[in-house]
C-alpha positions, 0 to 999 in steps of 0.5 A: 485520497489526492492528497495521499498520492500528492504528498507520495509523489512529493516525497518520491520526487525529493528522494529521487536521487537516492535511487542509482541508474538502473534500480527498479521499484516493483509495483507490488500485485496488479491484478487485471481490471477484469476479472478481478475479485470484489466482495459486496457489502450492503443489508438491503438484498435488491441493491447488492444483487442488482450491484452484482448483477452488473459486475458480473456482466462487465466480466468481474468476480463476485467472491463474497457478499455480506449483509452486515459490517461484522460478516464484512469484515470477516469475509473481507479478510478471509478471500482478499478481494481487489476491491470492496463496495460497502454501504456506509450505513451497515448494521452492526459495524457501519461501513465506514469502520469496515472501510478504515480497516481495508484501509488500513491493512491494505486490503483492497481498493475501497467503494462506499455507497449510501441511499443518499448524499450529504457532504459530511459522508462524502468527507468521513469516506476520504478520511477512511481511504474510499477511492470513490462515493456513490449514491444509490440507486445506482447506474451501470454507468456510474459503477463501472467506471468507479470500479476502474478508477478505484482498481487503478488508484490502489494499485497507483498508491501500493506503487507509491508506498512501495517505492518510498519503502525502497527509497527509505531501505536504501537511504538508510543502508547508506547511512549505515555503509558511510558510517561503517567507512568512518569507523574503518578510516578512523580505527585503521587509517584508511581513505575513504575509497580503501574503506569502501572497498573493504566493505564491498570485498567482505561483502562479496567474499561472505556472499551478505550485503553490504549493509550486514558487512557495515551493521557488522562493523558497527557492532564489533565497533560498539561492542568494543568500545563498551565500559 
């Protein structure tokens, strides 16, 4: 997972220049760390009730719990929790498969816990997006923080990977825009400010962005100049 936030914010300190003065990236949903809804997987009944037990006295909500991977993952899906906790060792579909795909519909932040500790689970729980691994029993003080933790970090990498999809939209609308200007100094003989200002005024004229004026021109381009 470090190198999932480390490899974003290279990209979004190379890309940096892309973005204007005064453009906003928005951080997607950012729920309260309290009252925060978290869905408890595990087949043994002591461990997830004493795992509830202690969410609910910090001040979370407990909006399902599941005694196996298959009703995991559908209870999972159905209420949309914010965070996950999940034993790795699930019957019928282990936890790891149910994490890798919270993981990869961004879901929610993601807990594995196992009754013991081996290097090769921690690793596979990286692999499959878990933001922390706890070895039960396990102790109100190591849940909560792990909880806090795993809450700030998805909501930091929703940031990141909304921000790189903002910085990738509006790298490519400025390709489209500056090849919209070529076509239109080349087939009408304008500079490439008159080009430019022929754009933004259709834009504002038709009231569509700049990018559908230059996909437009692009188009009627290409159309054109077919056998």
């Amino acid at each position: 997972m470090k190198n999932i936030f480390a490899r974003l914010t290279r990209y979004l300190a190379g890309q940096k220049d892309i973005l204007e003065t005064g453009d906003v990236i928005s951080a997607g949903r950012m729920p309260k760390m309290k009252h925060c809804r978290i869905v408890v997987a595990d087949s043994d009944h002591n461990s997830r009730k004493t795992i509830q037990v202690m969410l609910n006295r910090a001040g979370y909500d407990i909006a399902g719990e599941a005694r196996d991977g298959l009703d995991a993952e559908q209870i999972i899906r159905e209420v949309r929790p914010d965070l996950v906790i999940i034993d790795v060792f699930l019957p019928g579909r282990n936890g790891y498969d149910v994490a890798r795909v919270v993981d990869n519909e961004r879901i929610a932040a993601i807990i594995l816990t196992s009754p013991s500790y081996e290097s090769g689970l921690v690793e596979k729980a990286c692999e499959v997006g878990a933001f922390s691994f706890l070895v039960k029993p396990i102790e109100e003080v190591q849940l909560l923080p792990a909880v806090e933790l795993a809450l700030s970090n998805f909501q930091e990498l929703l940031r990141l990977e909304e921000a790189i999809s903002q910085l990738r939209d509006k790298l490519e609308t400025r390709k489209l825009i500056e090849r919209a200007k070529g076509i239109l100094m080349e087939t009408m003989g304008l500079t490439e400010a008159e080009a430019y200002r022929r754009i933004q005024k259709q834009s504002m004229n038709k009231r569509i962005s700049m990018r559908a004026v230059a996909e437009a021109i692009i188009l009627s381009h290409e159309l054109s100049h077919r056998d």
